[in-house]
N, C-alpha and C positions, 0 to 999 in steps of 0.2 A: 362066301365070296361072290355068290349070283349079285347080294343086296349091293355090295363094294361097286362090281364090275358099273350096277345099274346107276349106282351114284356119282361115279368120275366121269366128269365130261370136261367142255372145253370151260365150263364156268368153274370148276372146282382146278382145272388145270393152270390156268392164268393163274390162280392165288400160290402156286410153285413160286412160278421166275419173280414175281411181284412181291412177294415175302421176302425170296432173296434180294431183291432190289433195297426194300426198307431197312433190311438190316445191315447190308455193307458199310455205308459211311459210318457207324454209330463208333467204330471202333478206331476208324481212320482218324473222324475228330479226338478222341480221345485215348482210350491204352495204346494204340498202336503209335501216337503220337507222338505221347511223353516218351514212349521205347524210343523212337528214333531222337526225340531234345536229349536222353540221359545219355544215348551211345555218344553224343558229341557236345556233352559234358555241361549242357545250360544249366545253371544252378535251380538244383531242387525248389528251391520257395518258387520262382519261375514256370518250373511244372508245377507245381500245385495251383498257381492261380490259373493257371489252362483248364482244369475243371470245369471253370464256369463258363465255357463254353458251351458245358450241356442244357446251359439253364433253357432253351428251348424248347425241349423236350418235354420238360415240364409246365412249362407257360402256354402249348400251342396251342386250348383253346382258345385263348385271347383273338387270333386271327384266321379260327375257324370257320366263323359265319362267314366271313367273305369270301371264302372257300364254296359255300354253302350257295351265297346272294350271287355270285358272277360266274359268266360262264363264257369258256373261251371260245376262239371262233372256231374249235377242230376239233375234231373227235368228243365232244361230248362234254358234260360238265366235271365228268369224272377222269376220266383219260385225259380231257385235253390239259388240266391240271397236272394229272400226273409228270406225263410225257415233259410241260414244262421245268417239272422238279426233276425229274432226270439229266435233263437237258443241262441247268444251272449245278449241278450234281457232279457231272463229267467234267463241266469246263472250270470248277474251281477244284476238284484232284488235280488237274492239268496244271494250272497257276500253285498250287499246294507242290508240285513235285519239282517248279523249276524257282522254289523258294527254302533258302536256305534257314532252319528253325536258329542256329545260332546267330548269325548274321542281321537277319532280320527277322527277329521275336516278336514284335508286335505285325509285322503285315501279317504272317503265317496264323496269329495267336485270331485278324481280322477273317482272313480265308476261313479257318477251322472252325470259327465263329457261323460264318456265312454257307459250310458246309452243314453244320446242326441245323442251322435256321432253313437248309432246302432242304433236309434228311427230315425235318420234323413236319414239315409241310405236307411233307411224301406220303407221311405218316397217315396224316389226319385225312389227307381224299383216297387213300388206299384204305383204309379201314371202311371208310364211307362207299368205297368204289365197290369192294366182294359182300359190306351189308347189302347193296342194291341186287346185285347180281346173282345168290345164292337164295335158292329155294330152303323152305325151311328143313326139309330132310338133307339136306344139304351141308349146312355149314355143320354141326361136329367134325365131318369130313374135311371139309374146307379150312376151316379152323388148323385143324391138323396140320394140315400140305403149308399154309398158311405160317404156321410155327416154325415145322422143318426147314423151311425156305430159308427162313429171318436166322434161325440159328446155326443152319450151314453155310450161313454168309458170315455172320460171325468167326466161325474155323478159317473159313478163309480171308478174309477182313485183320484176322488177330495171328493166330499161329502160324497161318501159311504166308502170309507178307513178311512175318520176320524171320522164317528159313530163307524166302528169297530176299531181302533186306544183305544177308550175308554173302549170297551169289552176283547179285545185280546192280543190289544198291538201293535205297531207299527211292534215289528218283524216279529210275525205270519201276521200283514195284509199287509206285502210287499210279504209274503212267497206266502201268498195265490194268490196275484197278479201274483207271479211268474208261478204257477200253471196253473193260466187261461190264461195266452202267452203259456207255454206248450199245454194247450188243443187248441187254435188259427194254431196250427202247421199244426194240423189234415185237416184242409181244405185248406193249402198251398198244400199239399202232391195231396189232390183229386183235387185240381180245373184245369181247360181246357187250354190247350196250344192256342196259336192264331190260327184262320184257316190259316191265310197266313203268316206265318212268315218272318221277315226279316230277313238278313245274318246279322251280326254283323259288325262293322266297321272293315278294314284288318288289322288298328295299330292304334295305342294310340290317334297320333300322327290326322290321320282322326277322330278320334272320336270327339277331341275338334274341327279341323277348321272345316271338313265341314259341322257340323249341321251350324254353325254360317254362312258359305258362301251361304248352303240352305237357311235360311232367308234372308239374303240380295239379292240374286237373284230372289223372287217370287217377281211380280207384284203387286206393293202400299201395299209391306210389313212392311212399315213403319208406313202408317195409321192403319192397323190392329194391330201392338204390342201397338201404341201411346191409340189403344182402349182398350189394357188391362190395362193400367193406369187409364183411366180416366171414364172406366164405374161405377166404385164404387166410385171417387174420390170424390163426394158429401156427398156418405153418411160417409165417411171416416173424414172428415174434422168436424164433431159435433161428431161422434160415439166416438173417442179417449178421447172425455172429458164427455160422460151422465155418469160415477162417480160423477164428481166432480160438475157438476152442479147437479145432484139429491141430493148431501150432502151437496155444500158450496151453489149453488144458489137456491136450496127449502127446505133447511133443514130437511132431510128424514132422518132417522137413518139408520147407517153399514145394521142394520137386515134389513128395508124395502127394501134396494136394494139388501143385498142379497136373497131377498125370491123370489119379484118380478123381479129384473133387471137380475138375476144371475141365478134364478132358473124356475120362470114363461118364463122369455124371451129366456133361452135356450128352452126349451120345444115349442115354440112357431116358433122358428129357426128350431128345427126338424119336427116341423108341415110345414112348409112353404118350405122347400126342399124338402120334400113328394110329400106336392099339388105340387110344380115344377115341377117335377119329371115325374109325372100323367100327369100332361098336355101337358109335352113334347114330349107323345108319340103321340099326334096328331097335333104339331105343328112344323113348320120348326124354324131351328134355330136364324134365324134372326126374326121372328114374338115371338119367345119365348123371346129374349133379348129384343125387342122393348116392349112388354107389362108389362114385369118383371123390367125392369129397369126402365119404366114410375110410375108403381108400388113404388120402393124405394126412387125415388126424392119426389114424394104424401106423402109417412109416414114419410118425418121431419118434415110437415107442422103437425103432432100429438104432435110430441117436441115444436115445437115452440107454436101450442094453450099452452100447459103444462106451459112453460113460461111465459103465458099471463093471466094466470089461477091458476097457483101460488099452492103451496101446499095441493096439493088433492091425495086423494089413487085411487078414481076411474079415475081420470084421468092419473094417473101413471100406471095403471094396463092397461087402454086403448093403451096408446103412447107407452109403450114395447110390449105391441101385436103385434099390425099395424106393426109398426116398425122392427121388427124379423121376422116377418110374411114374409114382404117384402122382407127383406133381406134374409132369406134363398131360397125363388122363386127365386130370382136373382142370388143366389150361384149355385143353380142347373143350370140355364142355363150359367153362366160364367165357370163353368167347364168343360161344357160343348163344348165352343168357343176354351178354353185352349186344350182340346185331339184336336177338327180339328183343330188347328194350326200345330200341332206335325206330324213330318215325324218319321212312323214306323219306322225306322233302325234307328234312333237316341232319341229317344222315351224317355228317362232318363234324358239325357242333355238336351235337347229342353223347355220338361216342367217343368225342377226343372230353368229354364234362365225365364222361362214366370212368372213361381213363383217370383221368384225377381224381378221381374220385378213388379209383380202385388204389392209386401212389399216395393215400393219405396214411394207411397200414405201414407204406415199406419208411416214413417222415415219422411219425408218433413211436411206434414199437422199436426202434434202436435205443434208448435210454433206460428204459423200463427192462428192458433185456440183460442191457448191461449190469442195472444194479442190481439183479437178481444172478447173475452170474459171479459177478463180486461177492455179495453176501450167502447166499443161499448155497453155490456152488452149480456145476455145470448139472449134471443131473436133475438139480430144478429145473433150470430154465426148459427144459423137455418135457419136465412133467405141467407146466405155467402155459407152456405152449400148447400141449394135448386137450389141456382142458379150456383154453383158447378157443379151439377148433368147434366146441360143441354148440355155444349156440349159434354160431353160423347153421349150423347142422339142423338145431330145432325149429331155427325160422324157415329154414328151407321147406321141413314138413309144414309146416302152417302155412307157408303158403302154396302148396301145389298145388291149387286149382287156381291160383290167379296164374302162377307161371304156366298150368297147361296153354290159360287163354291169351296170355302174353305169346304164347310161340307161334301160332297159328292166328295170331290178329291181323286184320285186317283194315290199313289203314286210306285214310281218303284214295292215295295214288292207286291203290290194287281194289278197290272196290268193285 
């Protein structure tokens, strides 16, 4: 607890309320939205094409570098970004709550649009903003608080808007959402510049090649991104389908998985990015991915008993522990791996590329899953998945002395 106490400060503390800032909207644009189009009855094909309003999320490094290349006149290249995206954040819930989805489908479907589009920006200088800011004993921890943040905004973002959706009303609980991004402002404003700041790239034009020419030129840079792919790629390849196997192959009811799979196994996610978190303040980064990732390929073999064992709650209630447990320990330190990759002065670009990089597993592995759950049966797809996990695992070993020197590098800004 000494190591804990010495590690929370006000740099690890900002990545709290900041986490929870990133993940509020994600839900407002999307589940929590459609819930409010289906309560007042817009046809289904209607919500479906509201989906693609997340497609930002996915695209945003496209408009990273400039993120990167420009910097605003207040608070810093990082904040003063932020703080913008907060800003445009709050005043389109605002225009989002005194818009009616059935009424008018397309302004609302424009706003919800333009809410991902400031949510995903938020994104990309927040990730950029606590890689600057966090020492390297640091982020496990940070990482953590970082997670917890983002997914206790989601509880509240998702479940908790639609208990008050029933009391209040959709308007006033988008209102009130909007309020609490206003109040989120307040710790944009106070929190800490980097100690060593980088210069900003000279033109635009730098912004995009040379983060990309910096990866290509580090030594067996290629093994280390190929391990951003494939340290999750195990648990990625079953994880896309425990819906449809807890409903079509053990026959659980909506509610069982939403209580346990949705609701216990997030909780369970923020428990396990904590312990992560905690642990990484005494451990080096490659010892934290080797234990934590040996950790998540272990909790499919709970799914696959689950499989073998056939429709139980206490065994359901077991396999989304383990399993989340795992998985958020492994989050914390893959976030981890993601800032040491990232060179300060390009900090934006770098980790929103590592980010897509890492959502090329959750795009390819749903089809391959599928047919293997079709033909094979469920109990494969666990067992396709476990042996998934391994050679993330093997490159991980092969490379642990380039990841010691990736954690503690030193680049031109900190020299």
């Amino acid at each position: 607890m000494t190591t804990v106490r010495a590690a929370w400060n006000r740099r690890v503390g900002i990545t709290l309320v900041l986490g929870f800032s990133s993940g509020l909207p994600l839900a407002l644009s999307g589940s929590t939205l459609q819930a409010w189009m289906a309560t007042l009855h817009v046809n289904v094909e209607t919500i479906g094409i509201f989906s693609l309003v997340g497609l930002p999320y996915s695209l945003k490094f496209l408009w990273a570098p400039f993120m990167d290349r420009y910097v605003p006149p207040f608070f810093g290249r990082r904040r003063g970004w932020i703080l913008l995206a907060q800003l445009a954040l709050a005043a389109l819930l605002v225009a989002m709550a005194f818009t009616d989805p059935a009424l008018h489908v397309w302004r609302m479907g424009i706003l919800a649009f333009g809410l991902a589009f400031a949510s995903a920006s938020q994104d990309i200088v927040y990730n950029a903003y606590f890689t600057d800011i966090l020492r390297p004993a640091e982020r496990g921890l940070g990482a953590a608080v970082q997670a917890g943040g983002y997914r206790l905004a989601m509880i509240v973002a998702g479940a908790i808007v639609l208990i008050l959706s029933d009391r209040i009303g959709w308007r006033d609980s988008y209102l009130l959402m909007a309020l609490v991004m206003v109040l989120a402002i307040i710790p944009s404003i106070l929190g800490p510049e980097p100690e060593h700041p980088a210069a900003p790239p000279r033109t635009l034009a730098e912004a995009v090649v040379t983060p990309i020419l910096d990866f290509v030129a580090r030594r067996g840079m290629l093994w280390l991104l190929l391990l951003v792919v494939l340290y999750k790629f195990g648990n990625w390849f079953s994880g896309l389908l425990t819906n449809a196997f807890l409903i079509e192959g053990l026959h659980f009811t909506a509610t069982d998985v939403g209580v346990v799979n949705k609701g216990f196994g997030l909780a369970a996610t923020i428990v396990g990015v904590f312990l992560g978190g905690v642990l990484m303040t005494r451990l080096r980064l490659f010892r934290a991915m080797l234990y934590f990732g040996v950790l998540q390929v272990v909790s499919i073999f709970a799914f696959l008993a689950l499989s073998l064992i056939g429709h139980s709650y206490a065994g359901l209630v077991v396999a989304v522990g383990v399993e989340n447990l795992a998985w958020g320990m492994g989050t914390a330190a893959f976030i981890a791996y993601l800032m040491a990759l990232c060179d300060h002065r390009y900090t934006a670009f770098q980790f929103a590329l590592l980010s897509a990089l890492d959502s090329i597993s959750r795009v390819i592995l749903g089809p391959p899953a599928g047919y293997v759950a079709q033909h094979w049966g469920w109990s494969a797809v666990f067992v396709v998945s476990a042996l998934l996990g391994i050679p993330g695992l093997v490159l991980l070993v092969a490379l642990r002395h380039r990841i010691a020197e990736v954690e503690f590098r030193h680049t031109p800004a900190t020299a």
